[in-house]
C-alpha positions as CSV (number, residue, x, y, z in Angstrom):
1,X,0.0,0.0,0.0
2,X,2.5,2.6,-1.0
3,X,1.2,5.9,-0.9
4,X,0.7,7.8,-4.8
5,X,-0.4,10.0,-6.7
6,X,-1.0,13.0,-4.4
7,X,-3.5,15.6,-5.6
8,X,-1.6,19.1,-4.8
9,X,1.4,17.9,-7.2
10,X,-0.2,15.9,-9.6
11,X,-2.6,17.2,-12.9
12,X,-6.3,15.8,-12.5
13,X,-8.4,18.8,-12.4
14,X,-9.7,19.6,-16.0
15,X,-9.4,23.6,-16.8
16,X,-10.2,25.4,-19.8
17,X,-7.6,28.1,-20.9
18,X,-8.4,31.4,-22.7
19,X,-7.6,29.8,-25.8
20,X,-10.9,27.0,-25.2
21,X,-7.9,24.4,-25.2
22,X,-8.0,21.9,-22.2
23,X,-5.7,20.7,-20.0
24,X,-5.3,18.8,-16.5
25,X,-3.6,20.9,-13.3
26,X,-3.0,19.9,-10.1
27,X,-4.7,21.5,-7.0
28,X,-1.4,23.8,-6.4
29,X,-1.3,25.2,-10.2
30,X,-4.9,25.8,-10.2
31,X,-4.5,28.1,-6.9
32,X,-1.5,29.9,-8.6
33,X,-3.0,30.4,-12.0
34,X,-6.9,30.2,-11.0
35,X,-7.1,34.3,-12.6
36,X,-5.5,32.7,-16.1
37,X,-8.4,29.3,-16.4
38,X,-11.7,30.5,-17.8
39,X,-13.5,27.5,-16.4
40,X,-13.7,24.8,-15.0
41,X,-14.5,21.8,-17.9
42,X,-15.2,18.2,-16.6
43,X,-17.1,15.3,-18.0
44,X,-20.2,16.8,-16.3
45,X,-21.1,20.3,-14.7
46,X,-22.5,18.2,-12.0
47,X,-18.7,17.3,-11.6
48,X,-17.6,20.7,-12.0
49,X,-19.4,21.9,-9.1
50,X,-18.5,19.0,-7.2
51,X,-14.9,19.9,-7.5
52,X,-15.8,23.3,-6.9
53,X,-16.8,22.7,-3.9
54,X,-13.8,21.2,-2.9
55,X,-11.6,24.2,-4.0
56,X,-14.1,26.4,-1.8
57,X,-13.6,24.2,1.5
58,X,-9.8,24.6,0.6
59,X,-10.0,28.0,0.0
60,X,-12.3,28.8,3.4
61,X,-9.5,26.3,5.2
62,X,-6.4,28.3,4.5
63,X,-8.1,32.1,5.2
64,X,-9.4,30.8,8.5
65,X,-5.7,30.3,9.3
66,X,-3.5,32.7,7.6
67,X,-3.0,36.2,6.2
68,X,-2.2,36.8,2.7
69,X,1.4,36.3,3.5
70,X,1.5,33.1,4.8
71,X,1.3,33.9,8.2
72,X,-0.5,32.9,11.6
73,X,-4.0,34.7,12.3
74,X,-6.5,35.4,14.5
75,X,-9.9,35.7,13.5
76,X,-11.8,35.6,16.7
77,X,-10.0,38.4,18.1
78,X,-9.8,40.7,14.4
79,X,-12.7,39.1,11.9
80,X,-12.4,42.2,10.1
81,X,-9.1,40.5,8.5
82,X,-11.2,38.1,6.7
83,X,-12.8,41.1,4.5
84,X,-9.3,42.8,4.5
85,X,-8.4,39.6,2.7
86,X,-10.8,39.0,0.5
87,X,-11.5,42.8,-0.9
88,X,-7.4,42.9,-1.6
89,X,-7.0,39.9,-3.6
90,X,-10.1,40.8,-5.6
91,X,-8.2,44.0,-6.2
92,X,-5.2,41.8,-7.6
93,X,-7.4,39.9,-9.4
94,X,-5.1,36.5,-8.3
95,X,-4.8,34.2,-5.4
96,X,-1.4,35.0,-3.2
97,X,0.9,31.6,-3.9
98,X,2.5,31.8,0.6
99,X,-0.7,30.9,2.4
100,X,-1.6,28.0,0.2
101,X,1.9,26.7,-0.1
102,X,2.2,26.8,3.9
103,X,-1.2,24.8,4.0
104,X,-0.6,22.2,0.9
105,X,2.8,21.8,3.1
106,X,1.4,21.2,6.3
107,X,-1.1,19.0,5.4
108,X,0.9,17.1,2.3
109,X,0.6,14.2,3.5
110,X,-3.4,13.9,3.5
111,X,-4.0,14.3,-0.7
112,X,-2.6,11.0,-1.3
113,X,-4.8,9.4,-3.6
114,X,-3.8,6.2,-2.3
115,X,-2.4,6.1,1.6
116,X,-1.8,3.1,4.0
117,X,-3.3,5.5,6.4
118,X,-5.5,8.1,4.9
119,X,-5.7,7.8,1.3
120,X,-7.8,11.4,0.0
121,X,-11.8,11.2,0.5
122,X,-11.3,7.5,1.0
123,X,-11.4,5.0,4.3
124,X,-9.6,2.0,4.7
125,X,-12.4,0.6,6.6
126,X,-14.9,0.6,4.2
127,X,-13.3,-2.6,2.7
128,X,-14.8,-5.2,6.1
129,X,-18.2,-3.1,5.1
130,X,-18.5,-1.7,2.0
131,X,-19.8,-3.6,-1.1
132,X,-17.5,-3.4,-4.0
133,X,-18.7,-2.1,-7.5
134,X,-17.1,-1.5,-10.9
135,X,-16.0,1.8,-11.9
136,X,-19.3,1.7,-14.5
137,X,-21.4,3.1,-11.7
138,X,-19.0,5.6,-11.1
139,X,-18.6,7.2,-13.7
140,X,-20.9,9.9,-13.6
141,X,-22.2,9.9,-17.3
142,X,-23.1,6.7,-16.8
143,X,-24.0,5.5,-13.4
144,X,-24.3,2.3,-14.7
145,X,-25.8,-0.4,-11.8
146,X,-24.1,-4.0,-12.0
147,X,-27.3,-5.3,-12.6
148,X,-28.5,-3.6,-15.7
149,X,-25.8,-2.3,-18.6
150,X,-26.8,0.9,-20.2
151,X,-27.9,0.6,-23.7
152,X,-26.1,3.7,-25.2
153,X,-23.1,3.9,-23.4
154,X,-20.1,6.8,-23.6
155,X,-17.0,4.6,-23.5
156,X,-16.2,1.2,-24.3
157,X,-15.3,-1.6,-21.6
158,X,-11.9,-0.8,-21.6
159,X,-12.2,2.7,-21.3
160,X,-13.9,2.3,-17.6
161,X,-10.8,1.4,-15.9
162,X,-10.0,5.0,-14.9
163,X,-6.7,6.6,-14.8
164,X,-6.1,8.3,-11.4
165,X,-6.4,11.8,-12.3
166,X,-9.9,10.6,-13.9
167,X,-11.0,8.4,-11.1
168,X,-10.0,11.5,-8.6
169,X,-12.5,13.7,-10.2
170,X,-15.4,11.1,-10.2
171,X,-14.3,9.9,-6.7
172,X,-15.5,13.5,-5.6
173,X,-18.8,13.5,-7.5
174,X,-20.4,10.0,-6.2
175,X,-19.8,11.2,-2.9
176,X,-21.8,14.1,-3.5
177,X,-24.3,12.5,-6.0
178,X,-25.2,8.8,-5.4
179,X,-28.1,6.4,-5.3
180,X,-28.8,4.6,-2.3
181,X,-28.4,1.3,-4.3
182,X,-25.8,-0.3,-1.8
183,X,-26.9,-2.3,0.7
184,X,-25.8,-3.5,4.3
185,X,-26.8,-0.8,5.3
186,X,-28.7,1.2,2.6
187,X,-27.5,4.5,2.8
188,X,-29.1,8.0,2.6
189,X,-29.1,9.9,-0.4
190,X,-26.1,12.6,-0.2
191,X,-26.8,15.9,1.0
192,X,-25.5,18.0,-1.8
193,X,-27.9,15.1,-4.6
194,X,-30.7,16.5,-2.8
195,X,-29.6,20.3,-3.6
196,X,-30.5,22.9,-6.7
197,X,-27.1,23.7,-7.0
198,X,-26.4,27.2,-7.7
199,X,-23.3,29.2,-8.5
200,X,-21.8,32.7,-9.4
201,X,-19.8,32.2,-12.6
202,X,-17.4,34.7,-12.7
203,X,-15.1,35.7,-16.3
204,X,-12.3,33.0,-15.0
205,X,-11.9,30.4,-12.1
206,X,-10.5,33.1,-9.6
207,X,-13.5,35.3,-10.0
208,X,-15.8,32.0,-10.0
209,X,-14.3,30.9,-6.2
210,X,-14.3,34.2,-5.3
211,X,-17.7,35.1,-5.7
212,X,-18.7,31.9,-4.2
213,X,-16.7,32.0,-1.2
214,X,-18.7,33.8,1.2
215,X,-16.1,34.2,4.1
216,X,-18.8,35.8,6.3
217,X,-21.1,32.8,6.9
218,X,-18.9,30.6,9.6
219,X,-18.6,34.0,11.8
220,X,-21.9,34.5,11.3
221,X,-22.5,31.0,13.3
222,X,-19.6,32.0,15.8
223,X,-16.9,29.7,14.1
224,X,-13.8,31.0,12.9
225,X,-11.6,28.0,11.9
226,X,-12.5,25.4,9.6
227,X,-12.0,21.7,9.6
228,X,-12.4,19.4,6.6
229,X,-12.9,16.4,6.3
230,X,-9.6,15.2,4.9
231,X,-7.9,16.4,8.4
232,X,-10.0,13.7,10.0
233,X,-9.0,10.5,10.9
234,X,-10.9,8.6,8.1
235,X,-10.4,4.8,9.7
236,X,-12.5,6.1,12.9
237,X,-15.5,6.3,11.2
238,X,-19.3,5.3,11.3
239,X,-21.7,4.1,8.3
240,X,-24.8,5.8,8.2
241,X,-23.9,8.1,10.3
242,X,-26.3,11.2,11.4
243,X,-24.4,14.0,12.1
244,X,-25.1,17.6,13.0
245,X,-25.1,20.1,10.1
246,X,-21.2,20.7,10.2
247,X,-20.7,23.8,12.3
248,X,-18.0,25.4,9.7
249,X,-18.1,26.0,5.7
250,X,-15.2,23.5,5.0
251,X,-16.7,21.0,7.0
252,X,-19.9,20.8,5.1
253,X,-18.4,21.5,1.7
254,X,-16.2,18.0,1.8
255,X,-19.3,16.5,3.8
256,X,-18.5,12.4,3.6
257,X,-22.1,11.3,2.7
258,X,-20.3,8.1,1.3
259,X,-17.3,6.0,2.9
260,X,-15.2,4.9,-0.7
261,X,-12.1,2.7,-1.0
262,X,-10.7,3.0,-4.6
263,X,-9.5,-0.4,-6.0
264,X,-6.2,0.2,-8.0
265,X,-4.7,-2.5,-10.5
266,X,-1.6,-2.0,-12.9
267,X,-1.7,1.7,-12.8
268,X,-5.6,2.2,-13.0
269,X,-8.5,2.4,-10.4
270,X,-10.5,-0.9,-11.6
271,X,-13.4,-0.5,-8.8
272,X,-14.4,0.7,-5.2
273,X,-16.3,-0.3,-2.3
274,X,-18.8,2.0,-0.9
275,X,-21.1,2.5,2.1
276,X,-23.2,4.9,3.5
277,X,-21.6,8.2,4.9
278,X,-22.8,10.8,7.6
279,X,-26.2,12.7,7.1
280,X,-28.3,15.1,9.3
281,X,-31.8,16.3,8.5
282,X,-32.7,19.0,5.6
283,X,-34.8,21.6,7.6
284,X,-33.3,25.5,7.3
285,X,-30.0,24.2,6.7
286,X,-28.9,27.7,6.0
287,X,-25.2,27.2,6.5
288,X,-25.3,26.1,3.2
289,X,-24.3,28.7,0.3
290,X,-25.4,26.8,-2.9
291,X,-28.6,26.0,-3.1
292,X,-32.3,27.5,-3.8
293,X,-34.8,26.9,-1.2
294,X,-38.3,26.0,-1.1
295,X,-40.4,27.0,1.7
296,X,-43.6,24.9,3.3
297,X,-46.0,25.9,5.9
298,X,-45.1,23.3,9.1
299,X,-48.1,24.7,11.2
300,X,-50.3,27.9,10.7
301,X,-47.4,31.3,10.3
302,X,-44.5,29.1,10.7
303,X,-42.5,28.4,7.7
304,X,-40.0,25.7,7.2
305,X,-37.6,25.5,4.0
306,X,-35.8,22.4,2.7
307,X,-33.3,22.5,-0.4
308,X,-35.0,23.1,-3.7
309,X,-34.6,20.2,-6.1
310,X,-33.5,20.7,-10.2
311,X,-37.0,20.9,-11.8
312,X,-36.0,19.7,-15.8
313,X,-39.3,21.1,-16.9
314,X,-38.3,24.6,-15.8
315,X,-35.8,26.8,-17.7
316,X,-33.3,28.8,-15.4
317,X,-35.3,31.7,-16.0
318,X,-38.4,30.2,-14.8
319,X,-36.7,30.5,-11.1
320,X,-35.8,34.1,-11.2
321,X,-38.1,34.6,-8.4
322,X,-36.1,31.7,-6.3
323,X,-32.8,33.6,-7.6
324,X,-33.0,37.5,-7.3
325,X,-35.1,37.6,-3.8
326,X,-34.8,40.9,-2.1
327,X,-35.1,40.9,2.2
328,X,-35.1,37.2,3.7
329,X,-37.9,35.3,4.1
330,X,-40.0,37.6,1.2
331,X,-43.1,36.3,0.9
332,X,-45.1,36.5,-2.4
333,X,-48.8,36.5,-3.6
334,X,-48.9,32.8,-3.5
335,X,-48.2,32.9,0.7
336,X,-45.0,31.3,-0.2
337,X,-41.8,32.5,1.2
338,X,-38.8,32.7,-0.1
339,X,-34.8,32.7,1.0
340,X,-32.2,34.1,-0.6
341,X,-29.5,31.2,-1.7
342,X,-26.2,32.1,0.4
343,X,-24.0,32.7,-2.5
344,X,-26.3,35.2,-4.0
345,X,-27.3,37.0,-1.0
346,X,-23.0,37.2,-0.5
347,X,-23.4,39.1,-4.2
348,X,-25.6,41.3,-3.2
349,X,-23.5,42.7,0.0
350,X,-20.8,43.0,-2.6
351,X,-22.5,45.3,-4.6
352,X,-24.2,46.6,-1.3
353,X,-20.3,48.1,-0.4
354,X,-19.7,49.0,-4.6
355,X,-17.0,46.2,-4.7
356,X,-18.7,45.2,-7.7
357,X,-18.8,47.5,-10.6
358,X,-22.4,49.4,-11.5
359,X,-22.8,47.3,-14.3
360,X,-21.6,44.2,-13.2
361,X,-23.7,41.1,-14.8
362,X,-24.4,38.3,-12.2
363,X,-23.9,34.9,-14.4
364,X,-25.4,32.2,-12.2
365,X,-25.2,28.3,-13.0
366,X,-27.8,25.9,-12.3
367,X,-27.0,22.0,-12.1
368,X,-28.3,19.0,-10.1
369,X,-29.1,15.4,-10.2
370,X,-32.2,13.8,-11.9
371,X,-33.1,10.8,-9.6
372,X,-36.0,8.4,-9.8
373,X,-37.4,8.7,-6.2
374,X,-40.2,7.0,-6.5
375,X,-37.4,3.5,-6.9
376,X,-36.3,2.4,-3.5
377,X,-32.5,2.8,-5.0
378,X,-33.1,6.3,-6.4
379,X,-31.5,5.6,-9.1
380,X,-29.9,8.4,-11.2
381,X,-32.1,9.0,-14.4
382,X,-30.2,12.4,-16.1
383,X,-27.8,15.4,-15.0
384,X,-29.0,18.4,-15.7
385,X,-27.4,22.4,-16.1
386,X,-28.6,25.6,-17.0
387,X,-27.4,29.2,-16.6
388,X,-28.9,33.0,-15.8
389,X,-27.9,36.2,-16.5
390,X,-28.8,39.3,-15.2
391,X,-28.1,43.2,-14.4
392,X,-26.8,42.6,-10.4
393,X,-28.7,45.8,-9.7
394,X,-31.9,43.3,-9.9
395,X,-30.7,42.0,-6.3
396,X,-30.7,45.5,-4.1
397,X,-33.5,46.9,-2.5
398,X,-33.3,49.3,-5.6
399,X,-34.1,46.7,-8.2
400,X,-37.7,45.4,-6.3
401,X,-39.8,47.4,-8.8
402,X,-38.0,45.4,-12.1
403,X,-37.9,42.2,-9.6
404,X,-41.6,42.5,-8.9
405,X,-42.3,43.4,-13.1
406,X,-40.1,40.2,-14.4
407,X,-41.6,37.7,-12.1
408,X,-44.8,38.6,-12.9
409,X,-44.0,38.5,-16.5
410,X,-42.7,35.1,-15.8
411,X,-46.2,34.6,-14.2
412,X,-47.8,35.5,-17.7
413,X,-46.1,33.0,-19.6
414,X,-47.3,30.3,-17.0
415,X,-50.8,31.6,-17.7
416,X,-50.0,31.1,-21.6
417,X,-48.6,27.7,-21.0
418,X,-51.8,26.6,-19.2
419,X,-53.9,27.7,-22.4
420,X,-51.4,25.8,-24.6
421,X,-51.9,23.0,-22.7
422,X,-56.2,22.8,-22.9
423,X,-55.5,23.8,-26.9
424,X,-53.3,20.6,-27.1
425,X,-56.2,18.9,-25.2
426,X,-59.0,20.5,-27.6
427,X,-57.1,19.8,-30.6
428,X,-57.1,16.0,-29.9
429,X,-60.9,15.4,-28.9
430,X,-61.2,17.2,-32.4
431,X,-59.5,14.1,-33.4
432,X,-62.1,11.9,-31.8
433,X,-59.8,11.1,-28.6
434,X,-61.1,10.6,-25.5
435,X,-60.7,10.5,-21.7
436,X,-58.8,11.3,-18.6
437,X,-55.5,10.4,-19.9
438,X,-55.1,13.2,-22.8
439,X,-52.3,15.5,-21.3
440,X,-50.3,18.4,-23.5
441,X,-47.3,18.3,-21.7
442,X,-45.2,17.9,-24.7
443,X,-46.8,21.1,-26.1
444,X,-46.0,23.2,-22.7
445,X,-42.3,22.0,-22.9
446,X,-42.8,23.2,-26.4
447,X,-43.8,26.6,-26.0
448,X,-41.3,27.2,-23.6
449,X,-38.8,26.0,-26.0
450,X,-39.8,28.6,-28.4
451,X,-40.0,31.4,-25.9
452,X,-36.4,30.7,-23.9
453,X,-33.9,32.6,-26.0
454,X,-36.7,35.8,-26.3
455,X,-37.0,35.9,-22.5
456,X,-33.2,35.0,-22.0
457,X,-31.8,38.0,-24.1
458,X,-34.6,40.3,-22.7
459,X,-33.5,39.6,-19.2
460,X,-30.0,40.0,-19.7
461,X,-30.1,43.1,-21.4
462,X,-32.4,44.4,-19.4
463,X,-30.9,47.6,-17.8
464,X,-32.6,49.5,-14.2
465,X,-32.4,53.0,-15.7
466,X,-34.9,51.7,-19.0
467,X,-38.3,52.8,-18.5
468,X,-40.0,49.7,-17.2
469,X,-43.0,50.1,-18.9
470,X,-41.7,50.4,-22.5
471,X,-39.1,47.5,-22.2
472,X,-41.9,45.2,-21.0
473,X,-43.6,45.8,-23.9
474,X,-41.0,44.9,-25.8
475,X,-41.1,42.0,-24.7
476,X,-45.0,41.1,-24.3
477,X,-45.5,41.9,-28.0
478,X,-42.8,39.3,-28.8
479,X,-44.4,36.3,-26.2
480,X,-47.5,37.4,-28.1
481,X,-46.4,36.6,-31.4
482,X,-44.3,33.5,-30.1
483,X,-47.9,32.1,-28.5
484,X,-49.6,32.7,-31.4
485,X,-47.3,30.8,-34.0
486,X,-47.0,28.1,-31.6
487,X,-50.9,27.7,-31.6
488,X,-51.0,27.8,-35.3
489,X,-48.0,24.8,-35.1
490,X,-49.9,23.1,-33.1
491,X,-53.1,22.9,-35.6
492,X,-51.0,22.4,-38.4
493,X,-49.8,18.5,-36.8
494,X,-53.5,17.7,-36.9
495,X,-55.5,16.1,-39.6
496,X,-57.8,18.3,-42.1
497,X,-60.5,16.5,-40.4
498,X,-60.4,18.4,-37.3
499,X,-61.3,21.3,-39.2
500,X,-64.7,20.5,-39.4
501,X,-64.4,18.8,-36.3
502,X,-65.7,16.1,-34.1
503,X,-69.8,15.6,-33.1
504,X,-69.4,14.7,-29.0
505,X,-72.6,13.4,-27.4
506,X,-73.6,14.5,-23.6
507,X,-75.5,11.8,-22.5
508,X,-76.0,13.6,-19.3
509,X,-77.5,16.8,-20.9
510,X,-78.5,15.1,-23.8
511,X,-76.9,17.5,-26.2
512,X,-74.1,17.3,-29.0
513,X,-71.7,19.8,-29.6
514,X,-69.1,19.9,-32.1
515,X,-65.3,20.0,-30.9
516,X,-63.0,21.4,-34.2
517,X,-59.2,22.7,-34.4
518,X,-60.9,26.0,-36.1
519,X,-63.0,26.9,-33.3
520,X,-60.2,25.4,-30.3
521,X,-57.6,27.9,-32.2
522,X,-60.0,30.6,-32.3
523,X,-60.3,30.3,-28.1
524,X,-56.6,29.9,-27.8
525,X,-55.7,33.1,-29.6
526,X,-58.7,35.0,-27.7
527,X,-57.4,34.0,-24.5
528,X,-53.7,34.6,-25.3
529,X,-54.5,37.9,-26.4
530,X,-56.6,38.9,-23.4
531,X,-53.5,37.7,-21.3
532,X,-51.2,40.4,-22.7
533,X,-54.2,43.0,-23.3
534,X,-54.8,43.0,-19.6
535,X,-51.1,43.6,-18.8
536,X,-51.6,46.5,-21.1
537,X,-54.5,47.9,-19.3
538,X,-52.6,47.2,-16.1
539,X,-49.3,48.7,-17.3
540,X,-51.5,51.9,-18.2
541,X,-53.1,52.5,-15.1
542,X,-50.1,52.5,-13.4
């Protein structure tokens, strides 16, 4: 069990550089030349953030220790030194090389990929408990089970023994996204696949960590010095552990939520044993930075929030609301509250003190895990991403009027989406079908479709100082014509039959009626334009 391949020195996190070319950098190169990577560029974003998240517990490690030079500090007693830090190397617009070089030196010895004693994110003592899988479920673009191959697979059988750099990265992501398909005991699903992941991209991987490392939360919980999980001793460990939320940002960043042993053969990782981690319950779990939330009413007036989960049928857009919330705990017309996500509420007191620029441009990423809950294993079904941009103006207190305007345009849309659902339904009883089981979902998904880049430009262009009522319009008359063409789509895939229609019998009123595309179209269009001719009359009282 000789120790190698030890992550500060060695190349296995994937980068993209200025030029789009890729290349592989260990953890120290990345933290020296984080300003000069535009990206990070994994298999998956879902890995991405996963490794982000790791270079955020690092990063929140090392300031809760040392200055800027390297040296000893003391937080408790000075936790202004923590902004100090931060607002200077924003203003060098680069990590300083001395504090991370004195960490990665101290603590050397615990990013061996492979350790007698403490081999990285790993536990020796998984192998007595753990059940051993190939690296097919894994992999992360395929999370294939050992019971059922996937059909349409990435890589051929060779290709999933993984070298170490490769097997590092997706060591990372199953601990933060796995089923609970492993048995004896079966585990609980990880904390961060239960998460809406959000993130602040910023115009390279410096800006990206920066923006996302809100050094404020631990002090705000009355912890100044942060533990991960790597300085643990990983062969005293429990499986299935519940745990109290981890009282420090490190600590909950490199959460364990699965004990791993990596099998290594000939120079590659062939497999790995795996068991359930440590867990705590999902209730205000505001400690963490990267997530939407999603209120529920517990008992009459008192609210609870658990972590949003990645909603496919949504575009990012769709959870502006969830995204750009003004005060805390904001409550809409809906009696739903909502709660700012932590790293965008840290974006906001940025801009709050004009460290950001006036026209800074918040870029925020979206990813999560698709799983099939209602399956006892939860197995993983898709990954998903998606991105938002908008004016960061839209979070102060200055930006409510265009915050309160855009969600209720969003609101509009899911008015026209509902009518282009019952014209989908309309348009097949034209057809003669019949019953409870006629949906027009597909049509929904396409009408968003069609209206996503209109909506997307619109918001990111969208400026505070443009008259509000004008640049709505803009946009209205736009979703207008978008509705209407996807109406007229819609008739067009039906037969010429429906245009005279179908003769439906009501037994119960003993009445017929006829049911045609003509006249379903003809209540579409009059609905959609009563939608937007309302907003008009509203926009005009006002």
């Amino acid at each position: 069990m000789e120790h190698e391949f030890n992550l500060i020195d060695e190349p296995w996190i994937i980068v993209r550089n200025k030029d789009c070319s890729l290349r592989e950098v260990s953890l120290n190169d990345l933290f020296i030349h984080a300003h000069e990577y535009t990206e990070l560029a994994g298999e998956t974003k879902t890995q991405d953030m996963a490794v982000l998240r790791l270079l955020l517990a690092v990063v929140h490690t090392v300031f809760s220790r040392y200055d800027l030079n390297g040296d000893d500090t003391d937080i408790e007693s000075n936790p202004d030194i923590l902004f100090d830090n931060w607002a200077e190397m924003w203003k060098n617009g680069k990590f300083p090389s001395e504090p991370f070089e004195r960490y990665f030196s101290e603590w050397h010895e615990r990013f061996w990929l492979f350790d007698e004693k403490y081999p990285f994110y790993q536990s020796n003592a998984v192998k007595e408990h753990g059940k051993e899988y190939s690296t097919a479920k894994m992999i992360g673009s395929l999370f294939e089970s050992g019971n059922k191959p996937r059909l349409f697979s990435d890589r051929k059988n060779e290709g999933r023994n993984l070298s170490y750099a490769e097997s590092a990265r997706w060591l990372l992501h199953i601990i933060c996204f796995d089923d609970i398909a492993a048995k004896n005991p079966t585990p609980k699903q990880p904390w961060t696949g239960k998460l809406n992941l959000v993130a602040v991209k910023g115009k390279n991987i410096f800006e990206t960590i920066m923006l996302n490392y809100n050094f404020q939360i631990d002090s705000e919980y009355g912890v100044y010095y942060s533990t991960p999980s790597w300085e643990s001793d990983s062969n005293d460990v429990k499986f299935n552990n519940e745990i109290a939320v981890p009282d420090n940002q490190a600590g909950l960043l490199s959460l364990m939520s699965r004990r791993i042993f990596l099998c290594r053969e000939n120079g590659y990782v062939s497999g790995y044993y795996v068991s359930g981690g440590d867990y705590f319950e999902s209730e205000d779990v505001f400690q963490e930075q990267m997530t939407l939330w999603k209120s529920y009413e517990e008992k009459k007036g008192v609210y609870k929030f658990k972590p949003k989960k990645y909603d496919t049928s949504k575009k990012a857009w769709q959870e502006f609301g969830s995204v750009a919330v003004g005060n805390e705990n904001t409550e809409n017309g809906n009696n739903e509250k909502y709660h700012s996500a932590g790293v965008l509420s840290f974006v906001k007191k940025l801009k709050e003190q004009n460290i950001l620029k006036k026209d800074y441009m918040v870029n925020v990423v979206m990813t999560g895990v698709i799983y099939d809950t209602p399956q006892k294993s939860c197995v993983v079904l898709d990954v998903a991403s998606d991105t938002l941009t908008f004016h960061s103006q839209l979070l102060l207190d200055s930006g409510s009027e265009w915050r309160t305007r855009i969600n209720r345009e969003i609101e509009r849309c899911e008015q026209v989406a509902k009518k282009v659902y019952s014209l989908s339904i309309d348009l097949q009883k034209s057809a003669g079908a019949d019953g409870d089981k006629l949906t027009g979902n597909e049509e929904k998904v396409l009408f968003y479709n069609n209206i996503d880049r209109t909506f997307r430009v619109w918001l990111s262009e969208l400026k505070p100082e443009y008259d509000s009522e004008e640049y709505t319009s803009i946009l209205e008359k736009k979703l207008l014509r978008i509705a209407l063409r996807t109406g007229e789509e819609m008739v067009s895939y039906t037969s010429e039959s429906t245009i005279f229609g179908y003769v439906k019998k009501d037994t119960k009123k003993d009445k017929k009626y006829i049911l045609s595309s003509a006249d379903a179209f003809n209540r579409y269009a009059g609905s959609i334009r009563k939608i937007f001719e309302l907003a008009g009359d509203e926009n005009e009282q006002k």
